[in-house]
SESE-659975 format. One record per residue: residue in three letters; y, z, x of N, C-alpha, C in turn. Coordinates in steps of 0.05 Angstrom, whole numbers, padded with zeros to 5 digits, always signed. Atoms other than C-alpha are relative to their C-alpha. Layout:
N
alaYZXYZXYZX ...
END
This chain:
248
unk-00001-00005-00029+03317+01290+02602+00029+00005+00009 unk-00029-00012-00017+03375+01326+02636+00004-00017+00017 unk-00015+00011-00027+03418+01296+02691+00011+00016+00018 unk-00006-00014-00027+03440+01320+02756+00031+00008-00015 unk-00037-00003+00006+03515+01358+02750+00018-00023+00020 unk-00017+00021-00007+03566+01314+02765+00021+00018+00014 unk-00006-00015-00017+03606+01344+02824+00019-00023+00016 unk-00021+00013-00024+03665+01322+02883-00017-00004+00024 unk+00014+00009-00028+03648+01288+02943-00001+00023+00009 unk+00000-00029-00026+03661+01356+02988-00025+00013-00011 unk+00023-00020+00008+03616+01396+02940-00033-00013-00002 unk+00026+00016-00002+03559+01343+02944-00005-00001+00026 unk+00006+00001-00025+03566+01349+03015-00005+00025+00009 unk-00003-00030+00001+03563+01424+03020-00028+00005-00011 unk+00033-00005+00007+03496+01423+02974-00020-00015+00018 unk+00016+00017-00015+03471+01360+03012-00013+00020+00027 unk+00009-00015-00026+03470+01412+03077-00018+00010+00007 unk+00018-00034+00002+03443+01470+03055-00033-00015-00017 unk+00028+00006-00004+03381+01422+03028-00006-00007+00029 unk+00001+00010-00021+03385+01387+03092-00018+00029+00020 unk+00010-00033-00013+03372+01461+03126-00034-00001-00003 unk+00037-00005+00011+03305+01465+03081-00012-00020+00010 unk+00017+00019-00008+03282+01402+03095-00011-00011+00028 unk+00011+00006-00031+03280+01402+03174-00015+00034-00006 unk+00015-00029+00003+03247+01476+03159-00025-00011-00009 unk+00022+00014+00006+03192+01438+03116-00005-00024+00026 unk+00009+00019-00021+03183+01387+03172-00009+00017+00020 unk+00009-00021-00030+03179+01438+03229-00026+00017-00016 unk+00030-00017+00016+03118+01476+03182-00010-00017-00003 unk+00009+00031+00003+03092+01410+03163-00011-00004+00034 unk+00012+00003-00026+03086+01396+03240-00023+00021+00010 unk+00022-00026-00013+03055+01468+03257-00028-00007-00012 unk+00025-00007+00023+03011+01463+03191-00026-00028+00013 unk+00019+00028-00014+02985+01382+03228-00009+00015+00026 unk+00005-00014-00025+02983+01422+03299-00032+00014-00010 unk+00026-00017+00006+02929+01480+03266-00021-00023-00011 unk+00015+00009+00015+02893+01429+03232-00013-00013+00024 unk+00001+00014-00027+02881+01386+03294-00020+00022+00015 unk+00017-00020-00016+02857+01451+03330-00024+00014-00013 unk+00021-00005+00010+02802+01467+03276-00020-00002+00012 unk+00034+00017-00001+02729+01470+03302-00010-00015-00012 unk+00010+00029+00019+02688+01419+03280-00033+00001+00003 unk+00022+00002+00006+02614+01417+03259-00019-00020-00001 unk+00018+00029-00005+02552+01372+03271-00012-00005-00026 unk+00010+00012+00015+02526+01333+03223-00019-00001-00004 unk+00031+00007-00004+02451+01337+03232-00016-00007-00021 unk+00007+00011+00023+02432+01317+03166-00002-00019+00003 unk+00007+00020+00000+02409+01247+03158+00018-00005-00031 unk-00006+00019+00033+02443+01204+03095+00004-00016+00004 unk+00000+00023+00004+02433+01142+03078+00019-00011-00029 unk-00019+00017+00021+02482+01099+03033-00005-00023+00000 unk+00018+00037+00008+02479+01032+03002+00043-00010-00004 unk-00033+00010+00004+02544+00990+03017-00004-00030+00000 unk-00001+00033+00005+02555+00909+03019-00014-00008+00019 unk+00020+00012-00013+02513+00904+03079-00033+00008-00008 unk+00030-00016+00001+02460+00944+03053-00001+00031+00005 unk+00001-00022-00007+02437+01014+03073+00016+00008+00028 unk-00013-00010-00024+02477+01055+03123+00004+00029+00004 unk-00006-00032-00009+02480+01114+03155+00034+00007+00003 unk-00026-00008-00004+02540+01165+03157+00010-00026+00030 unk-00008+00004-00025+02547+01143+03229+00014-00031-00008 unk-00005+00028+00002+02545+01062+03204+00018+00005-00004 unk-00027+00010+00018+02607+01080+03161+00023-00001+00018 unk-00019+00006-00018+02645+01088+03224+00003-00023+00002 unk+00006+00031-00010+02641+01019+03243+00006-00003+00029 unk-00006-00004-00032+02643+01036+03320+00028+00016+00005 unk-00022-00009+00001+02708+01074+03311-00004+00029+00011 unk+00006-00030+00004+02716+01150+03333+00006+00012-00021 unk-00012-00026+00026+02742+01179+03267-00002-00020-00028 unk+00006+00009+00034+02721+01169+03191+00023+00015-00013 unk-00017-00003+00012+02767+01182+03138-00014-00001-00029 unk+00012+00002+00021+02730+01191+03072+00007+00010-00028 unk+00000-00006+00034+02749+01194+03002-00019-00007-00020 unk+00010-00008+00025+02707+01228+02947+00019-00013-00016 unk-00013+00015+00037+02720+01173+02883-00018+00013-00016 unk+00017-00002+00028+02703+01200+02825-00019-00018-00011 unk+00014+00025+00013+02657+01155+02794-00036+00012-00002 unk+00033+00000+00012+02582+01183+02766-00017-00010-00011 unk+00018+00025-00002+02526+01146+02760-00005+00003-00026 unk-00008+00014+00026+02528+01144+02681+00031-00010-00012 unk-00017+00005+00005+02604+01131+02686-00006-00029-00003 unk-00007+00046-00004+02622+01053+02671+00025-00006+00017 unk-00025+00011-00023+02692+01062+02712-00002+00023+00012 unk-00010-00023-00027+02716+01111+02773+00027+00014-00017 unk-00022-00023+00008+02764+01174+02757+00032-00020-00006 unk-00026+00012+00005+02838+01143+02729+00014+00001+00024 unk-00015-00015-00031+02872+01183+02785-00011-00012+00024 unk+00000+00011-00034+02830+01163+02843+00007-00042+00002 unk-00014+00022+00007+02846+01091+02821+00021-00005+00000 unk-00034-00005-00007+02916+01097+02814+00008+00005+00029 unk-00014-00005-00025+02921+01122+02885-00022-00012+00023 unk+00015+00027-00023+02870+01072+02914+00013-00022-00012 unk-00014+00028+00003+02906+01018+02879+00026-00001+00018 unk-00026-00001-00009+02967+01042+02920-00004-00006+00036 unk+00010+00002-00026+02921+01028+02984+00011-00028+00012 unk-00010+00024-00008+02956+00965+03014-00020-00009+00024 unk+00015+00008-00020+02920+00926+03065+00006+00011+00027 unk-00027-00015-00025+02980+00954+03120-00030+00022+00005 unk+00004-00037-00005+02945+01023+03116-00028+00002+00016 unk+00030+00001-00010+02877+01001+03133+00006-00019+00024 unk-00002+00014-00026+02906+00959+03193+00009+00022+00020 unk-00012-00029-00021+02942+01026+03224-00012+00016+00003 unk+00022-00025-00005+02884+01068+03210-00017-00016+00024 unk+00010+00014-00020+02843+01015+03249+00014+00007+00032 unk-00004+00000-00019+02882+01011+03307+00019+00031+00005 unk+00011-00023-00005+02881+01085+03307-00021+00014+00009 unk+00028+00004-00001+02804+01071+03323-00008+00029-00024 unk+00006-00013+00020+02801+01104+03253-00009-00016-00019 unk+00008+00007+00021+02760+01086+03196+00007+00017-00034 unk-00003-00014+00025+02779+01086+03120-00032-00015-00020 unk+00021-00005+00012+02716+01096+03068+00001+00010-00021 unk+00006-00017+00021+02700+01108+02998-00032+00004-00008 unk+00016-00011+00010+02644+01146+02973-00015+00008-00023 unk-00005-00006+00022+02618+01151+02903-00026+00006-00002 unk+00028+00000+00010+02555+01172+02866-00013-00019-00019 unk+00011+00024+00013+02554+01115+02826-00029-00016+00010 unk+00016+00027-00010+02498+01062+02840+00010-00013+00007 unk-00017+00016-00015+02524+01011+02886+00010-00034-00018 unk-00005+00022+00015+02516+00953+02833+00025+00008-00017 unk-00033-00010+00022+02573+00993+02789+00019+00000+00018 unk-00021+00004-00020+02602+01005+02856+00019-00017+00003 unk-00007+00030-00005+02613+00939+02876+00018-00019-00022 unk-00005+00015+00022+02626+00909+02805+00028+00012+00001 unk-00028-00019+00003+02688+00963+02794+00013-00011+00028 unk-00019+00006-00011+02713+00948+02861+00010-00036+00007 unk-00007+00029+00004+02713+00872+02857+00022-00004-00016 unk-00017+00000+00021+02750+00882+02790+00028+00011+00009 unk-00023-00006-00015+02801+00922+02831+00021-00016+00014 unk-00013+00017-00016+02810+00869+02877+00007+00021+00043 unk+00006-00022-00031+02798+00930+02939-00015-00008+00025 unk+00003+00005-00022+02794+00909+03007-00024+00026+00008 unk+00016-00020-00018+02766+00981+03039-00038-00004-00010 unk+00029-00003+00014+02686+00991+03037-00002+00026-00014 unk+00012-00017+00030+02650+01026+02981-00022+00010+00000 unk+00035-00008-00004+02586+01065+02989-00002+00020-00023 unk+00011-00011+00028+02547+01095+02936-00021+00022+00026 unk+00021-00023-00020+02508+01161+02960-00024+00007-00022 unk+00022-00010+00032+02472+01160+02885-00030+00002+00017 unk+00018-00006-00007+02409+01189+02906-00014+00020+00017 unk+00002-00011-00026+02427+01227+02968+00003+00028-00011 unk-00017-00029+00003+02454+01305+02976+00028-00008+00016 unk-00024+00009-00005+02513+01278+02999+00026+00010-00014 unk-00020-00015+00014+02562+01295+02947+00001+00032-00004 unk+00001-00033+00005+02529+01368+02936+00006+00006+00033 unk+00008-00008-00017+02524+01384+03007+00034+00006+00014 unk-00029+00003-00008+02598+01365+03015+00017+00005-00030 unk-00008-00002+00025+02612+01389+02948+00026-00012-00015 unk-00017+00025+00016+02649+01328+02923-00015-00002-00031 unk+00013-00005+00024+02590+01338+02855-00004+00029-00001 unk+00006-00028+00003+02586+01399+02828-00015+00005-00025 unk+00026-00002+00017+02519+01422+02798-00017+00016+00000 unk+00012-00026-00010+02494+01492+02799-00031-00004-00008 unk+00034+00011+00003+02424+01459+02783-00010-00006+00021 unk+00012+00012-00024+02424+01424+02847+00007+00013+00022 unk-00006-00011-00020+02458+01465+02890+00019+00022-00002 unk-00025-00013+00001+02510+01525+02898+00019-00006-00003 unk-00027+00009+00006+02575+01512+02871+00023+00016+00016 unk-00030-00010-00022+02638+01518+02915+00020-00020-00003 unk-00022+00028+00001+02702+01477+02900+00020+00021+00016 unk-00019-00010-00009+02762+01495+02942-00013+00028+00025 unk+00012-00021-00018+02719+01540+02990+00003+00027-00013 unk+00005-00033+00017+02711+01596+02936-00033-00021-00014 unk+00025+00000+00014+02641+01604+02903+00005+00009-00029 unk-00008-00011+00034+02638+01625+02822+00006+00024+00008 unk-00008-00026-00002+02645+01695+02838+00029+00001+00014 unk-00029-00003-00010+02706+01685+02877+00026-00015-00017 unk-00026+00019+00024+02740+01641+02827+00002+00018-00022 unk-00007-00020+00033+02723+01694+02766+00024+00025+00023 unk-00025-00020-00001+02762+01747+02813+00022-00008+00006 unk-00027+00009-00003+02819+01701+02832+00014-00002-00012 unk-00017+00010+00024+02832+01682+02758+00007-00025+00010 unk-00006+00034-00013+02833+01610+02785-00004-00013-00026 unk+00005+00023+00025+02808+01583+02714-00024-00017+00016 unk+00021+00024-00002+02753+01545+02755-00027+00011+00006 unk+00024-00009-00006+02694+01593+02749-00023-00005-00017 unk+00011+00011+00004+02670+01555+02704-00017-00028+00009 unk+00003+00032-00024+02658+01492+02754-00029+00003-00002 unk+00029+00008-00003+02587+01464+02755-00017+00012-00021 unk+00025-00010+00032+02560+01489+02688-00014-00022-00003 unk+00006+00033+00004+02556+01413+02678-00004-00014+00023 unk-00007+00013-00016+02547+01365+02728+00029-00018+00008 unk-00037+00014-00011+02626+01338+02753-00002-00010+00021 unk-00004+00006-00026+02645+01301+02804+00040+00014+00006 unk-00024-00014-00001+02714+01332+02836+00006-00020+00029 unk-00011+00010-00026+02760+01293+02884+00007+00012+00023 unk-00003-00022-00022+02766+01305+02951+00006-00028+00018 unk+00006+00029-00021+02777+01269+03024-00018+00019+00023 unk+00020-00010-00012+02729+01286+03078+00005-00018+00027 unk-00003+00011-00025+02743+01282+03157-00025-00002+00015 unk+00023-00003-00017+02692+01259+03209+00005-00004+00030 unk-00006+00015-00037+02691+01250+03293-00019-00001+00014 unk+00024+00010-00015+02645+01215+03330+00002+00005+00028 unk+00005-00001-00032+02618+01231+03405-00021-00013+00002 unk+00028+00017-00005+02570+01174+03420-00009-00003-00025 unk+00011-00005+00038+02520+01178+03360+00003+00026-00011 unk-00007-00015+00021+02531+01243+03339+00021+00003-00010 unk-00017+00000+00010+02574+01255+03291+00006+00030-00019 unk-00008-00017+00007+02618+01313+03268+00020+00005-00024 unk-00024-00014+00023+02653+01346+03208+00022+00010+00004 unk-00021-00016-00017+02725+01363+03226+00023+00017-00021 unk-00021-00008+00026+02761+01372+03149-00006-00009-00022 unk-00001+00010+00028+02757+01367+03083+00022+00011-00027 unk-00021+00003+00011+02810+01375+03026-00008-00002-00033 unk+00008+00010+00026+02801+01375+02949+00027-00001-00014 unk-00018+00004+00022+02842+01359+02891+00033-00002-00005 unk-00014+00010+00000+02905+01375+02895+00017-00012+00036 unk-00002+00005-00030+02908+01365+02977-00004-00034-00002 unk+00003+00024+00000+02897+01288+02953+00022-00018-00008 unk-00021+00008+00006+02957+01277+02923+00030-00001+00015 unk-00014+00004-00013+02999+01280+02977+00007-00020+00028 unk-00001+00026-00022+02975+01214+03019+00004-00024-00015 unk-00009+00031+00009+02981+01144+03011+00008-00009+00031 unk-00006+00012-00040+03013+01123+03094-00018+00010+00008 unk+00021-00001-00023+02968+01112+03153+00011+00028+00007 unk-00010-00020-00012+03015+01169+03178-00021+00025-00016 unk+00013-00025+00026+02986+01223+03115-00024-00007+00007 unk+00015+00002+00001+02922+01202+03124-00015+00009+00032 unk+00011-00009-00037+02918+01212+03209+00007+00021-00005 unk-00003-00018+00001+02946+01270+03194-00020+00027-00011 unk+00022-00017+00008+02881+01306+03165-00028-00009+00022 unk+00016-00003-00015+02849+01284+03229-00004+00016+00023 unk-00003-00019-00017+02823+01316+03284+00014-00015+00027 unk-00029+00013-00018+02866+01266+03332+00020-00001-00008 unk-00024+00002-00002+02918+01263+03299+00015-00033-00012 unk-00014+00024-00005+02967+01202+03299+00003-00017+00029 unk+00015+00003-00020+02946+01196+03367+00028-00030+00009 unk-00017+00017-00009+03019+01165+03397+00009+00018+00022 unk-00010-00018-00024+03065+01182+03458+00022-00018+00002 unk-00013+00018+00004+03127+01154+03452+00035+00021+00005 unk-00024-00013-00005+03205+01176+03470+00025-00018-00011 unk-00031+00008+00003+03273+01150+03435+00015+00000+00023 unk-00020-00001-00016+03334+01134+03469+00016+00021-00001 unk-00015-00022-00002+03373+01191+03494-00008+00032-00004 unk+00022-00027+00000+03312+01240+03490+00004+00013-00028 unk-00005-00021+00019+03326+01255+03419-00028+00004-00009 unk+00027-00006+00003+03254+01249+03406-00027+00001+00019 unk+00014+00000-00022+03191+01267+03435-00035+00005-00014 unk+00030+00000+00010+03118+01247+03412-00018-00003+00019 unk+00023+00006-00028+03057+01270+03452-00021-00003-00019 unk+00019-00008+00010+02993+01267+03433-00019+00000-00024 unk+00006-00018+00026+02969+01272+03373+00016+00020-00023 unk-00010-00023+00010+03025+01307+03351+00023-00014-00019 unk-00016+00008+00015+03087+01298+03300+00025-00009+00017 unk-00023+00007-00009+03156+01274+03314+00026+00032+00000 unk-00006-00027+00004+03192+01336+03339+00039-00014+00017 unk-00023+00009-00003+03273+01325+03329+00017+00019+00020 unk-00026-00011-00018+03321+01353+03387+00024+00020-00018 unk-00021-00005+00007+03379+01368+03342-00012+00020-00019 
END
């Protein structure tokens, strides 16, 4: 492994800048890119699914837990697996209790989803030592419908909002998807009005690897981070739902 060049204070300050430049450039796109996402339409749910979690059976709606906004991550985990995907593990082990207290009083809910059976469910997340709830959809269309399984037996295959035919002309390498039955990671947004409940986002694979904070995670909702707040000396200015937009 290489090392950084070894350089003078002035000239480390000179490079420092000119990233500096890029990096309020990525923030200000970063903000727009949370802005459009926020303004997405959003779709009803009218499907019925039932899941099996620690209280028992529950509907999408239950998984809110009276909250307006779900937050759902597709775990890998298929109902002849014996454990859940390495990866989605690794970055649910990185789930701290914090994150599920800020999503909360965001009147946001966090949720995992798996196709497992709920007795594997449960057992794997005990072993974890995982606070969040765990629902098993084994049985449902749930995973196909939200193409978190992919199984051109059971249903049309679509990962990344391309179909096989659009993946063989992209040259994506994934037009082979759903020959087999797979499960493919993903997170999956929801927003509640009363009882119905709506679809507002969803995200696969590598769009997963870039959360972990309550912040990353409000951020693929359709509220937002849902603050309003001003620094001293007006250098900052948060409305809404919206990012932290710097003065300078």
């Amino acid at each position: 492994m290489s090392l950084p060049e070894v350089t003078s204070r002035e000239q480390w300050l000179t490079a420092r800048k000119q990233l500096l430049t890029r990096e309020k450039e990525l923030t200000r796109l970063r903000d727009e890119l949370n802005a459009d996402r926020r303004r997405l339409p959003m779709v009803a749910v009218d499907k019925e699914y039932v899941f099996e979690g620690a209280n028992g059976r529950a509907t999408l709606l239950d998984l809110f837990e009276g909250r307006s906004q779900l937050v759902l991550q597709h775990v890998m985990f298929g109902p002849t697996w014996d454990a859940a995907c390495p990866g989605c593990t690794a970055g649910l082990d990185e789930m701290a209790p914090g994150v599920f207290e800020h999503l909360w009083s965001r009147d946001t809910t966090f949720v995992g989803v798996s196709r497992a059976p709920y007795s594997k469910v449960a057992t794997y997340k005990e072993g974890r030592g995982w606070r969040f709830p765990w629902y098993s959809s084994f049985g449902t269309d749930f995973n196909y419908d939200f193409h978190a399984t992919l199984d051109e037996s059971v249903a049309p295959v679509e990962y990344n909002y391309r179909d096989r035919d659009e993946h063989a002309r992209a040259g994506s390498g994934s037009e082979s998807l759903g020959a087999e039955p797979e499960e493919v990671p993903g997170v999956s947004c929801f927003l509640r009005d009363g009882d119905r409940v709506f679809h507002t986002y969803s995200t696969w694979a590598r769009g997963t690897d870039q959360l972990g904070s309550a912040y990353t995670w409000l951020d693929l909702t359709a509220l937002g981070r849902q603050e309003e707040w001003e620094e001293p000396k007006g250098r900052v200015v948060r409305t809404h739902g919206a990012d932290p937009t710097f003065t300078d």
